[in-house]
MDAnalysis code that builds the backbone (N, CA, C; Angstrom):
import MDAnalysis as mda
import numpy as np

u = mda.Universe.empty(675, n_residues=225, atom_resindex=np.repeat(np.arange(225), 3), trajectory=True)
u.add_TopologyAttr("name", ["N", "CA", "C"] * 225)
u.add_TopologyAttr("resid", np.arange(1, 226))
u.add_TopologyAttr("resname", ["UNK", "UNK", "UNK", "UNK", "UNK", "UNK", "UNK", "UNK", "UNK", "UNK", "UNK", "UNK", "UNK", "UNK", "UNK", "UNK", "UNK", "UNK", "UNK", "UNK", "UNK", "UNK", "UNK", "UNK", "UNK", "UNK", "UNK", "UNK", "UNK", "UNK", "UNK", "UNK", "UNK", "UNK", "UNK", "UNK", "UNK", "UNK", "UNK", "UNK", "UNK", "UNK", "UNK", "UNK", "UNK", "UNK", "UNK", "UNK", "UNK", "UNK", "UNK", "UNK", "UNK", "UNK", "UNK", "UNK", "UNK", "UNK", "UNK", "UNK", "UNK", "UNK", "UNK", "UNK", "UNK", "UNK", "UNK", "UNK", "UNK", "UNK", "UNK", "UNK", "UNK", "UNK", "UNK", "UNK", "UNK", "UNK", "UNK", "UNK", "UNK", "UNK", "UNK", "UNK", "UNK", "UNK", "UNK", "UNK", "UNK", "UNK", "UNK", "UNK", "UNK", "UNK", "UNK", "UNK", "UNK", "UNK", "UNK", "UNK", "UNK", "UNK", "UNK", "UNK", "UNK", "UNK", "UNK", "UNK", "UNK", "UNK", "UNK", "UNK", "UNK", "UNK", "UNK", "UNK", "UNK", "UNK", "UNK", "UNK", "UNK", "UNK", "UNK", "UNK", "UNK", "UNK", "UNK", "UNK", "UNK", "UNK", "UNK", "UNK", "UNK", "UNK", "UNK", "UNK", "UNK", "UNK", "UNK", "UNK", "UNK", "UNK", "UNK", "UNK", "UNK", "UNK", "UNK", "UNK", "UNK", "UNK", "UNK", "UNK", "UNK", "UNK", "UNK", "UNK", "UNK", "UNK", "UNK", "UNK", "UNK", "UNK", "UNK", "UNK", "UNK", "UNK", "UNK", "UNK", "UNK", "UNK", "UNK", "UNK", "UNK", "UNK", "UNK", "UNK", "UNK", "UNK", "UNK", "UNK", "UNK", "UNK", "UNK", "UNK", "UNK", "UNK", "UNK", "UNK", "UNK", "UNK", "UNK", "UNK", "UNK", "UNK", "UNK", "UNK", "UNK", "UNK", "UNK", "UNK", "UNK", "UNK", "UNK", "UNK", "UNK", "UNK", "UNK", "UNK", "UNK", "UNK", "UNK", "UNK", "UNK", "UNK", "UNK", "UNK", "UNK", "UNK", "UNK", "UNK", "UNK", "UNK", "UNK", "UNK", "UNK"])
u.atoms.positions = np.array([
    [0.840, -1.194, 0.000],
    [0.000, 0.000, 0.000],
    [0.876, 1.247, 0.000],
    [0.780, 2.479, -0.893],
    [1.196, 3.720, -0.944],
    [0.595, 4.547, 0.112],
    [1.383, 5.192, 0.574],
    [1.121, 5.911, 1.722],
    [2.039, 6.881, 1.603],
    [1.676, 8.146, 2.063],
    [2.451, 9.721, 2.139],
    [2.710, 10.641, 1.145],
    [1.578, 10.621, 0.083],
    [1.843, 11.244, -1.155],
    [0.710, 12.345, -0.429],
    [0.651, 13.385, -0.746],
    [0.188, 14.867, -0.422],
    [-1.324, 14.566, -0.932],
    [-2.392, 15.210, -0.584],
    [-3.887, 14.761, -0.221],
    [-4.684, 16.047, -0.523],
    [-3.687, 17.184, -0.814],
    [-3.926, 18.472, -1.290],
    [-3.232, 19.483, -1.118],
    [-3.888, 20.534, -1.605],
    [-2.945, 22.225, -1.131],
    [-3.104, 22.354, -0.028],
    [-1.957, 22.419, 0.663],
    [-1.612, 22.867, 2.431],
    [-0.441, 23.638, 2.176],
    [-0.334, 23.999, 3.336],
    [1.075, 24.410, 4.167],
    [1.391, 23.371, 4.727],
    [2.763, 23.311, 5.120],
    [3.636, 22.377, 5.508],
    [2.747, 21.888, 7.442],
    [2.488, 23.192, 7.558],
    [1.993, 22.042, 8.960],
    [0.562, 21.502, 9.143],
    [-0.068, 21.551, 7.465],
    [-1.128, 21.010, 7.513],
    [-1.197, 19.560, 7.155],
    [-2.086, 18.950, 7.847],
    [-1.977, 17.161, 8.091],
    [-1.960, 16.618, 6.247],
    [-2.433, 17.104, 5.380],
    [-2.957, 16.985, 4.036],
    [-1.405, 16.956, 3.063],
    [-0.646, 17.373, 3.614],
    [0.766, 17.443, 3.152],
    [1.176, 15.959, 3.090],
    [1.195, 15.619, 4.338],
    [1.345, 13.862, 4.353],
    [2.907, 13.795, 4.322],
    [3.715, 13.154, 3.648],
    [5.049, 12.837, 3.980],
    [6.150, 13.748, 2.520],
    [5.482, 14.978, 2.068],
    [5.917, 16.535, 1.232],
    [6.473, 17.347, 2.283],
    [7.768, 17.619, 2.831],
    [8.098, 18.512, 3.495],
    [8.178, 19.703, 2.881],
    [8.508, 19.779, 1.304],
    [8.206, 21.008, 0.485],
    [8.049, 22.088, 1.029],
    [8.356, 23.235, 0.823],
    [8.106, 24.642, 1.563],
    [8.533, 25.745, 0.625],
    [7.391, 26.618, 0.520],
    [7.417, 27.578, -0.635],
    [8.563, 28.301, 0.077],
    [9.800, 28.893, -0.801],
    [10.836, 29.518, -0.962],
    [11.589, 29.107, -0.205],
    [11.981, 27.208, -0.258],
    [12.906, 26.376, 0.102],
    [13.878, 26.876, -0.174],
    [15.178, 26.830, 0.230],
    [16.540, 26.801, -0.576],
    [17.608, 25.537, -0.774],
    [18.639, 25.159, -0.983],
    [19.388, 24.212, -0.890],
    [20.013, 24.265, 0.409],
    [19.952, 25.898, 1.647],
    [20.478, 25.744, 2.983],
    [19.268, 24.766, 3.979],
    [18.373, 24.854, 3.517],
    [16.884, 24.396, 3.959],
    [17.129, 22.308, 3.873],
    [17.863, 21.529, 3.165],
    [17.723, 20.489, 2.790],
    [18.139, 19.650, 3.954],
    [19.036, 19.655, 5.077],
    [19.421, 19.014, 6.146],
    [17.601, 18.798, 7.509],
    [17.682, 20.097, 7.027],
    [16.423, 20.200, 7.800],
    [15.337, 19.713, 7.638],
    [15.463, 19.559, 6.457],
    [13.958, 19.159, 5.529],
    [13.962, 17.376, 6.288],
    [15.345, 16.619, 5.711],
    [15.930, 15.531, 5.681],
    [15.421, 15.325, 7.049],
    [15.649, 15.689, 8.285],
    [15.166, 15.278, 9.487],
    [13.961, 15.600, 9.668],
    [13.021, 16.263, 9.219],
    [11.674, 16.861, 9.980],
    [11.028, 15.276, 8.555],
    [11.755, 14.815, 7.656],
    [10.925, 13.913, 6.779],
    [10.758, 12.813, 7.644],
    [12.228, 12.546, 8.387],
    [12.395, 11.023, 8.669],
    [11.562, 11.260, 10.162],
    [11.211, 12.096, 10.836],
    [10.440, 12.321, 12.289],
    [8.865, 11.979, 11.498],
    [8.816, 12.575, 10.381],
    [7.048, 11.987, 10.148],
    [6.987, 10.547, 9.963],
    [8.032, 10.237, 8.909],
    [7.541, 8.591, 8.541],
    [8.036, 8.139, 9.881],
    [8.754, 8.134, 10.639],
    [9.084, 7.185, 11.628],
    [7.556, 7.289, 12.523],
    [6.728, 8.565, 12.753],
    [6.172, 8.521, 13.626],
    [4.630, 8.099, 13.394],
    [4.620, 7.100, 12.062],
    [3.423, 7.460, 11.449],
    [3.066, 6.157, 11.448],
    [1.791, 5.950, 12.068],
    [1.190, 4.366, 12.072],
    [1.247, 3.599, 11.063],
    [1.133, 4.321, 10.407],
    [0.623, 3.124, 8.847],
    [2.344, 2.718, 8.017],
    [2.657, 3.268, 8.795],
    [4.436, 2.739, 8.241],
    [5.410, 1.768, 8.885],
    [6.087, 0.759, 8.763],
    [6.442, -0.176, 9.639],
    [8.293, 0.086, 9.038],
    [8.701, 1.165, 9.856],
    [10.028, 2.249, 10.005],
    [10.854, 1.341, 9.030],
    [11.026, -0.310, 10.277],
    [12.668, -0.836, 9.699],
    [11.887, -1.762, 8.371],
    [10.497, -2.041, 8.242],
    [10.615, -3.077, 7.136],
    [10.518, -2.510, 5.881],
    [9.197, -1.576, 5.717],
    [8.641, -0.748, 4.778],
    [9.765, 0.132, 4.015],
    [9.947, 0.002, 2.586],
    [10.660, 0.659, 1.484],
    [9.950, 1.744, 1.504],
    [10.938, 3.191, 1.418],
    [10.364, 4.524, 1.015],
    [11.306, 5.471, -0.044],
    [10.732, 5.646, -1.021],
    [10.904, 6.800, -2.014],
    [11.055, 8.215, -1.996],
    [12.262, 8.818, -1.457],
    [12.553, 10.216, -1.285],
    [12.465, 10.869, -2.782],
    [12.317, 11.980, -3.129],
    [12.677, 12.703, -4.393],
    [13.009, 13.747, -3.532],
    [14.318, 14.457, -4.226],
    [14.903, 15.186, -3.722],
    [15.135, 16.373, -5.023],
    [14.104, 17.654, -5.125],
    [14.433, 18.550, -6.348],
    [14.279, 20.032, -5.671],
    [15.934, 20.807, -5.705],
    [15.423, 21.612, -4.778],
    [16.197, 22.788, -5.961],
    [15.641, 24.490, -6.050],
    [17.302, 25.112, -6.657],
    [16.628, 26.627, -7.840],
    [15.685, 26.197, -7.923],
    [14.885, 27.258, -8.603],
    [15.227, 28.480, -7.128],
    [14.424, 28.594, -6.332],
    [14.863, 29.664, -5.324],
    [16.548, 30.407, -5.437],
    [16.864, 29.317, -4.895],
    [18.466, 29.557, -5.099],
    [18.945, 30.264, -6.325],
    [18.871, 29.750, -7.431],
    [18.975, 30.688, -8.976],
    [18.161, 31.888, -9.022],
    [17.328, 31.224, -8.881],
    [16.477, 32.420, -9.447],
    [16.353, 34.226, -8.468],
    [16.267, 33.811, -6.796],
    [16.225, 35.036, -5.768],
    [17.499, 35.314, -4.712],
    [18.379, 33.715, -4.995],
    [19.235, 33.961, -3.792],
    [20.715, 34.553, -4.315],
    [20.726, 33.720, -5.340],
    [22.104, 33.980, -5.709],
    [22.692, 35.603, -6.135],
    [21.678, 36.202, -6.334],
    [22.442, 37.873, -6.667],
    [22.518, 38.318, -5.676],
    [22.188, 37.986, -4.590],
    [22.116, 38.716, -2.888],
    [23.310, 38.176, -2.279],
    [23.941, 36.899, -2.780],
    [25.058, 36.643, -2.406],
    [26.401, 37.263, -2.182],
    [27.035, 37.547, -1.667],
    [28.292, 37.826, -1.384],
    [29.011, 37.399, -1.787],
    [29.152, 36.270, -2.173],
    [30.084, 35.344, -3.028],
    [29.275, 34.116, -3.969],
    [28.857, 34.852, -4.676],
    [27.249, 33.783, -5.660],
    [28.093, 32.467, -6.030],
    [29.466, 33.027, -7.022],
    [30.072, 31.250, -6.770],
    [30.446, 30.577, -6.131],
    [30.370, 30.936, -4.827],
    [29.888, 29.798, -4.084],
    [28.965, 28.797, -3.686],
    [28.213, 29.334, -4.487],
    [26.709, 28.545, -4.292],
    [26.939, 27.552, -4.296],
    [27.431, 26.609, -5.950],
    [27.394, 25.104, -5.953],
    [28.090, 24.629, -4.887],
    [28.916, 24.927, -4.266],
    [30.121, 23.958, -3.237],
    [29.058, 24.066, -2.129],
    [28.273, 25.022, -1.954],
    [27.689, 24.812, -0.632],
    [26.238, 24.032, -0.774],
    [25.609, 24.297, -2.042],
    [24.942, 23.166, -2.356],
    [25.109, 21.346, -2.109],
    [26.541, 21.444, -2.476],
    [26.849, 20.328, -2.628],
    [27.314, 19.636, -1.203],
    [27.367, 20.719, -0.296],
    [27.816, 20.207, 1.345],
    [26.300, 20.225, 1.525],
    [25.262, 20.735, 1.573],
    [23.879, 20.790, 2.385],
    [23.464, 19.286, 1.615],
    [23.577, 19.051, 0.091],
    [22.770, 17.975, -0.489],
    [23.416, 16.828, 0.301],
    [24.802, 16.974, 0.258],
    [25.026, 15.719, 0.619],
    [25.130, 15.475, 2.355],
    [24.758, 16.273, 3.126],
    [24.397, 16.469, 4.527],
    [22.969, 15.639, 4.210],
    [22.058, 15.948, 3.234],
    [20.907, 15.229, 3.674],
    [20.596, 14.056, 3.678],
    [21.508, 13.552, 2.079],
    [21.228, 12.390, 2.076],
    [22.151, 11.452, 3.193],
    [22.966, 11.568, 3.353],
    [23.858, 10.992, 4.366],
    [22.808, 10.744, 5.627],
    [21.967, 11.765, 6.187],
    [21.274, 11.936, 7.137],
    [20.020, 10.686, 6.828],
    [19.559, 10.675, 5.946],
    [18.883, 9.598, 5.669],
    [19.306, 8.457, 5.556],
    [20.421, 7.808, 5.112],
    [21.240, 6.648, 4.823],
    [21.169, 6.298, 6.110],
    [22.023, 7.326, 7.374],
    [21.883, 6.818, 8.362],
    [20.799, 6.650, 9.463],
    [19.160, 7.680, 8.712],
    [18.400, 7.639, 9.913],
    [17.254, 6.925, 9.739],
    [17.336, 6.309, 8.111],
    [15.728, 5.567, 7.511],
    [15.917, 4.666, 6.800],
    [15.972, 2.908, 7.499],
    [16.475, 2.369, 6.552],
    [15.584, 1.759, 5.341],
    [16.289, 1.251, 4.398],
    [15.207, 0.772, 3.173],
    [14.769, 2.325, 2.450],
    [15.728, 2.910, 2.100],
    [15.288, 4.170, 1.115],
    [16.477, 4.161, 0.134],
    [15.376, 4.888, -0.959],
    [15.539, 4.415, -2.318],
    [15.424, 6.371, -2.552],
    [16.294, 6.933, -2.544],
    [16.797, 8.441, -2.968],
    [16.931, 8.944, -4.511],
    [15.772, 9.783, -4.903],
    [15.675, 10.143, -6.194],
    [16.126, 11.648, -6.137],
    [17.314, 12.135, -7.130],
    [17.733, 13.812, -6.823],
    [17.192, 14.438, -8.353],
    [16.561, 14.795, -8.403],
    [15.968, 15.784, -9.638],
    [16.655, 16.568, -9.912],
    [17.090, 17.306, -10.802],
    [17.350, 18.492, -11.294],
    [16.430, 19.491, -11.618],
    [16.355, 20.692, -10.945],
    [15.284, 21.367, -11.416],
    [15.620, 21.535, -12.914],
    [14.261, 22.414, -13.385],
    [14.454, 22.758, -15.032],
    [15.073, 23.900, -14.729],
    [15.498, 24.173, -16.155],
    [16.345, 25.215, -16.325],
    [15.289, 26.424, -16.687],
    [16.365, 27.436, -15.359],
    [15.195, 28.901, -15.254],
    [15.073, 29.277, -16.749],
    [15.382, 29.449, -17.211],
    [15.416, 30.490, -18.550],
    [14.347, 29.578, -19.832],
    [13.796, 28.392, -19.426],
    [12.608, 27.506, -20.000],
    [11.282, 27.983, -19.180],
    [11.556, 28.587, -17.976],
    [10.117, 29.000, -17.212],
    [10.138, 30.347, -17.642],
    [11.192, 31.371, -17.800],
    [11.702, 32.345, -16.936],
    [11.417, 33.413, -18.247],
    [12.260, 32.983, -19.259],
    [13.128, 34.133, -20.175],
    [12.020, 33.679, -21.548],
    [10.911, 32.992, -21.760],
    [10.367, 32.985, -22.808],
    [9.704, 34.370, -22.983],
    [9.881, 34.803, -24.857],
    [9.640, 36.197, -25.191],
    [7.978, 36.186, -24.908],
    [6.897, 34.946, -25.377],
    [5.789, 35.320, -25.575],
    [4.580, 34.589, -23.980],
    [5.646, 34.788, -23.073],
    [4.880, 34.501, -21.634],
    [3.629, 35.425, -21.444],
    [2.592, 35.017, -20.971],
    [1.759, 35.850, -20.527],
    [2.098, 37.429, -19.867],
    [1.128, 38.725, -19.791],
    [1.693, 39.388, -18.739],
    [1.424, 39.388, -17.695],
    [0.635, 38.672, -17.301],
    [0.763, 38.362, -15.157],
    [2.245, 37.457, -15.398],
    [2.513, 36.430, -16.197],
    [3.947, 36.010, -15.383],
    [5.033, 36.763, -15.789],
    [5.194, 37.703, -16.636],
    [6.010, 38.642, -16.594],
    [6.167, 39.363, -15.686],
    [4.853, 39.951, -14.910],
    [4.781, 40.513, -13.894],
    [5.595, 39.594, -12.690],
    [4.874, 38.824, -12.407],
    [5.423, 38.032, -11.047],
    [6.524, 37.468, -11.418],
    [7.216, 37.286, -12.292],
    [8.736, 36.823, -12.343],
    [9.286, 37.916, -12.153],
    [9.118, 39.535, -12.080],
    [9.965, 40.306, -11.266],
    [10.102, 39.929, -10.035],
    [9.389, 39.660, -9.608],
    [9.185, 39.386, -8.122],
    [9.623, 37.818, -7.733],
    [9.348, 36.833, -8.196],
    [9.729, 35.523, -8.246],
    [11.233, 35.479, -8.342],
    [11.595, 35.930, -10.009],
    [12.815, 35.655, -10.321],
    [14.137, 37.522, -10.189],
    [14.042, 37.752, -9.651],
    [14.413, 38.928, -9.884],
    [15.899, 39.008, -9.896],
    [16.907, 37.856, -10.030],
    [18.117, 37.468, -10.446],
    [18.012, 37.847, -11.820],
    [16.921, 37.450, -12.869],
    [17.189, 36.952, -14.184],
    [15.940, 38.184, -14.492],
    [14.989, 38.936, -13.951],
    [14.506, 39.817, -14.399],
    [14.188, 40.920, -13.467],
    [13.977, 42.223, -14.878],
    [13.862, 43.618, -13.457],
    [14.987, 44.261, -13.216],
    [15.188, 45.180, -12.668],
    [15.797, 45.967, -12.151],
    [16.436, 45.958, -10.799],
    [15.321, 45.193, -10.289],
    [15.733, 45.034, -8.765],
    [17.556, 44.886, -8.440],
    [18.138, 43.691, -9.180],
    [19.270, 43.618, -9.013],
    [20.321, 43.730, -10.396],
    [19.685, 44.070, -11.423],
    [20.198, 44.681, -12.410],
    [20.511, 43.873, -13.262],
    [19.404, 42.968, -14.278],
    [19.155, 42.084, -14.509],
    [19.604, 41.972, -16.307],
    [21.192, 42.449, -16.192],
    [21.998, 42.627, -17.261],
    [22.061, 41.171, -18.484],
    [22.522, 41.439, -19.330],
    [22.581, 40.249, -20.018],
    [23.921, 39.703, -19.581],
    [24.763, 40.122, -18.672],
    [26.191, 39.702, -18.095],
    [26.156, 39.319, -17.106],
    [24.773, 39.787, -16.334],
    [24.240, 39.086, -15.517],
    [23.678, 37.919, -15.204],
    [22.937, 37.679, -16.860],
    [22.142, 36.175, -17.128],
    [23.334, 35.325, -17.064],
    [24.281, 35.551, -18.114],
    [25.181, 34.813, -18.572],
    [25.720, 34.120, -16.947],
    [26.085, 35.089, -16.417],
    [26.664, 34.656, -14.744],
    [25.766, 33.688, -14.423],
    [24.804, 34.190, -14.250],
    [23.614, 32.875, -13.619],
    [23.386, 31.466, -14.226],
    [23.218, 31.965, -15.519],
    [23.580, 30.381, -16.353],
    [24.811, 29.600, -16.285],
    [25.924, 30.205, -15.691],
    [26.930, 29.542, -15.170],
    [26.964, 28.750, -14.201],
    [26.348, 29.251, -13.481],
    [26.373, 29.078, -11.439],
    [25.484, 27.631, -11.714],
    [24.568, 28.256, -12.462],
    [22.896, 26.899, -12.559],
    [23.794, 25.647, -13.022],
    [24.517, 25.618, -14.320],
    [25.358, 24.582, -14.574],
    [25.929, 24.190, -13.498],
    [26.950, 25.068, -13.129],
    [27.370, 23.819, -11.684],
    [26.847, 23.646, -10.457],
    [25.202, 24.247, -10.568],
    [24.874, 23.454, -9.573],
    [23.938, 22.342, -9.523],
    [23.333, 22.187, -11.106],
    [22.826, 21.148, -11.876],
    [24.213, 19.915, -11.572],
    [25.163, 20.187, -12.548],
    [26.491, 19.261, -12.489],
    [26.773, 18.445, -11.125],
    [26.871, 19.661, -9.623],
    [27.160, 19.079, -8.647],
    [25.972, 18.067, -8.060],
    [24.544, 18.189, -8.453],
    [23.845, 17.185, -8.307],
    [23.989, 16.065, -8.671],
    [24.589, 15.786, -10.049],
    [24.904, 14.738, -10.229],
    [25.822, 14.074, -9.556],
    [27.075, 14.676, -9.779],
    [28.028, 14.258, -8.467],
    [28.078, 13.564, -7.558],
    [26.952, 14.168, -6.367],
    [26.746, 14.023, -5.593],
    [25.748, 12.734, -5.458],
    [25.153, 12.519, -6.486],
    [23.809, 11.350, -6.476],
    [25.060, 10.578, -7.142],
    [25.668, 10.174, -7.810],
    [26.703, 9.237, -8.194],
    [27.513, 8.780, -7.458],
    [28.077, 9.339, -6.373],
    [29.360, 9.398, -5.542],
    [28.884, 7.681, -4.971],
    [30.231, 7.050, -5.283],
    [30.735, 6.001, -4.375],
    [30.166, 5.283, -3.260],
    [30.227, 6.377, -2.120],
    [29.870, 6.301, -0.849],
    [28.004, 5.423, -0.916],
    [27.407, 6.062, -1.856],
    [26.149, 5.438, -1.917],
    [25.689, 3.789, -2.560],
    [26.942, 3.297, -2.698],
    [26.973, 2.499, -3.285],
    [27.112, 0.973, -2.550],
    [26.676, 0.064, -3.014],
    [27.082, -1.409, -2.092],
    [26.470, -1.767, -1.067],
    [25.124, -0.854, -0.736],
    [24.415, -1.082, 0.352],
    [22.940, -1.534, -0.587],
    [22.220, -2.861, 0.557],
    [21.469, -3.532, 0.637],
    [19.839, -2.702, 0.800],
    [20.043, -1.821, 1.341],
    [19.121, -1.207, 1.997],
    [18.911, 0.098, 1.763],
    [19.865, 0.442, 1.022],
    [19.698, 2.624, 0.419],
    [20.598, 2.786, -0.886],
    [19.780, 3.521, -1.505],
    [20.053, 3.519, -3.026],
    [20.112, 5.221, -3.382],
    [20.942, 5.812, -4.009],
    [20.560, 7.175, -4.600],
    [20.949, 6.790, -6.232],
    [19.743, 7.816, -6.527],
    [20.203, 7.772, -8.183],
    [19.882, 8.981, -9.026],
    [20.226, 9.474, -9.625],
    [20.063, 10.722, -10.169],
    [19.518, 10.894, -11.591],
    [18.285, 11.873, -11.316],
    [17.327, 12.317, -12.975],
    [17.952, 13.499, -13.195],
    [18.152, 13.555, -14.705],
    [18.846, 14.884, -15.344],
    [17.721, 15.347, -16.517],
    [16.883, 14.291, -16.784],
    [15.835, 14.449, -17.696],
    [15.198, 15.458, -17.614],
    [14.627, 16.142, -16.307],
    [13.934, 17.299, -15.792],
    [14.982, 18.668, -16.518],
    [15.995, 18.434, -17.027],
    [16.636, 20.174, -17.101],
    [16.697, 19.966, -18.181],
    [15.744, 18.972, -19.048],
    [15.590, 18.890, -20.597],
    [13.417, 19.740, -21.100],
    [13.345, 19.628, -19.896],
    [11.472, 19.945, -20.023],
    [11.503, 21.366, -20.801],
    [10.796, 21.122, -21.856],
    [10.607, 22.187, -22.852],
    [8.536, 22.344, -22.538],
    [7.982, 23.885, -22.361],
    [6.666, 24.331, -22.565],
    [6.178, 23.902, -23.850],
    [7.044, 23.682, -24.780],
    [6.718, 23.798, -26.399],
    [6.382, 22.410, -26.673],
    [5.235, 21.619, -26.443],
    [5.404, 19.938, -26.281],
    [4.960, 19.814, -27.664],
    [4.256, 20.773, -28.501],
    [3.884, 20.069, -30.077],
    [4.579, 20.909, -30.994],
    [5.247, 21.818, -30.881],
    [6.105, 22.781, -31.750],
    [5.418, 23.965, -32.196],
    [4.190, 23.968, -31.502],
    [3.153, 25.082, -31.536],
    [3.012, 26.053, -30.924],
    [3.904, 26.208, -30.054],
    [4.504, 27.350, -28.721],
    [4.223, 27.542, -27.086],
    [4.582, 27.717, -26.739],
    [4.595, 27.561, -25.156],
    [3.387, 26.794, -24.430],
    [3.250, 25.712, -23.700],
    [1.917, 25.590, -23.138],
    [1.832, 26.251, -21.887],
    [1.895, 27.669, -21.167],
    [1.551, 27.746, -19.832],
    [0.680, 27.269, -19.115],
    [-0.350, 26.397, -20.029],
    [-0.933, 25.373, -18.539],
    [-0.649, 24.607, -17.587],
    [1.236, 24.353, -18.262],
    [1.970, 23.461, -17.394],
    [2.529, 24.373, -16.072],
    [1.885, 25.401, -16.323],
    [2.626, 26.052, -15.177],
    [1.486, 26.288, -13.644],
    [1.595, 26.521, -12.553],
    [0.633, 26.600, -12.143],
    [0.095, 28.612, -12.149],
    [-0.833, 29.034, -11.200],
    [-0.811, 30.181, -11.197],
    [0.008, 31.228, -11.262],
    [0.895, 30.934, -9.847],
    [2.266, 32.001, -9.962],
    [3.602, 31.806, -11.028],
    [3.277, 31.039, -12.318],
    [3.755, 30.961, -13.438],
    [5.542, 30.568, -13.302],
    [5.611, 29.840, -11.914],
    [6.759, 29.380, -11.875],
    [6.759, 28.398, -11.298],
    [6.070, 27.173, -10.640],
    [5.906, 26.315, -10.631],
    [5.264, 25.392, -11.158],
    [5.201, 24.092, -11.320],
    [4.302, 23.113, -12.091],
    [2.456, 22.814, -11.582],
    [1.789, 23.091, -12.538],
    [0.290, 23.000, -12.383],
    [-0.293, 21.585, -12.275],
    [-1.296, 21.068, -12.242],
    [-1.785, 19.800, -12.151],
    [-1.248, 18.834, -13.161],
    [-1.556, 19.839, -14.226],
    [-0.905, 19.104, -15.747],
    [0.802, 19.060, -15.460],
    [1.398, 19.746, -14.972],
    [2.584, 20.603, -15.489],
    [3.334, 18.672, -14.610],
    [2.663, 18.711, -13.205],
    [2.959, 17.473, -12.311],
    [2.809, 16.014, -12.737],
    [1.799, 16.112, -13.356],
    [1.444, 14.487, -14.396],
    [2.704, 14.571, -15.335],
    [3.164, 15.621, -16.234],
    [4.049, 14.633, -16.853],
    [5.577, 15.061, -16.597],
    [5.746, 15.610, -15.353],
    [6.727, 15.434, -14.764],
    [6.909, 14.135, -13.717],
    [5.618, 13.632, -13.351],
    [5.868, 11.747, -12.791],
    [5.915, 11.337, -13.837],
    [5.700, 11.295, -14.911],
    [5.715, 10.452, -16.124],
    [7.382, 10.528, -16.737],
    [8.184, 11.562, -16.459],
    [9.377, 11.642, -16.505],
    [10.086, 11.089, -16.147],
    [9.483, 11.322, -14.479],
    [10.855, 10.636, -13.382],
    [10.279, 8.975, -13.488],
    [9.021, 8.932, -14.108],
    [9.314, 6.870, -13.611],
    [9.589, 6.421, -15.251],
    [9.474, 6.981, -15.752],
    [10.680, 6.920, -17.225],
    [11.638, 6.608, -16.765],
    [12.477, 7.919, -16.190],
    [13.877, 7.677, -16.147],
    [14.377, 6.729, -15.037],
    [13.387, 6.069, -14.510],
    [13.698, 5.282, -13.784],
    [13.845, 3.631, -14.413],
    [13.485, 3.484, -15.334],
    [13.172, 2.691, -16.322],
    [14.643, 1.946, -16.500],
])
């Protein structure tokens, strides 16, 4: 029996969330934390039997990070290295705190497929000032030397996901598995060559809509294939 898939729109401390620690304007500093407040629900949750029961993490975190954190940074290339200490803080944290898990790391899509299309609606033009204001606006001076920077940083911190879901250490055990989807930083709006579908998007035109979520599971159990 499946158990802990989300039951609707909540907030994180609503019961309907189920075993989604998700949290609107997560970051990659947010993932250690996430990692323990996950393994305190399933451990504490009747219908789960801790040491026998197999569980399915997906781990897709980084749009925030690109898109609002990184120009506020002090040292923006640093991002990936510290990405890559928080990701691998979490999963480690799980290896050792939940056994029988099976660790999926997503790659988000690439901002500039949500972000930088010329013929987007204008409400998400609007709210991607505000959403994305790394890559648009004024706010932080949203140069084309600027993009270029950001499309740098996103590469290695796409890259260090992989890395990190590949590494060694995860390997040879009976009981915990990581494996890494790259398929997600291939998702194009344009699915018939007829131009953008924003239905895949949800309201605030930067996350995935009902539709946008169906064939992004249809992705990840592809690439699981």
């Amino acid at each position: 029996q499946l158990v802990g898939y989300s039951l609707g729109d909540a907030f994180g401390i609503h019961s309907e969330t189920q075993f989604n620690v998700a949290e609107i304007g997560a970051v990659s500093f947010d993932l250690p934390y996430m990692a323990k407040h996950l393994v305190k629900r399933i451990r504490n949750d009747p219908r789960v039997n801790f040491k026998k029961d197999w569980k399915m993490v997906t781990i897709s975190i980084g749009g925030n990070d690109i898109c609002t954190f990184v120009c506020a940074m002090k040292d923006p290339e640093s991002l990936p290295r510290k990405h890559r200490r928080n990701l691998s803080k979490a999963i480690k944290y799980l290896k050792d705190n939940m056994p029988r898990t099976f660790v999926n790391v997503v790659s988000k899509p690439k901002v500039e497929t949500v972000v930088m299309p010329k013929d987007k609606p204008d409400e998400c033009r609007t709210l991607h000032f505000l959403e994305c204001s790394c890559w648009q606006g004024n706010t932080y001076k949203a140069t084309a030397d600027a993009i270029k920077r950001w499309k740098r940083i996103e590469r290695e911190f796409t890259a260090v996901e992989e890395e990190v879901a590949k590494s060694s250490i995860w390997r040879g055990h009976n009981d915990f598995a990581v494996v890494y989807q790259k398929w997600s930083t291939e998702i194009s709006l344009n699915l018939d060559g007829k131009g953008n579908d924003y239905s895949l998007l949800s309201f605030d035109c930067f996350h995935m809509s009902q539709k946008g979520n169906a064939l992004f599971d249809l992705g990840q159990h592809s690439g699981k294939d």
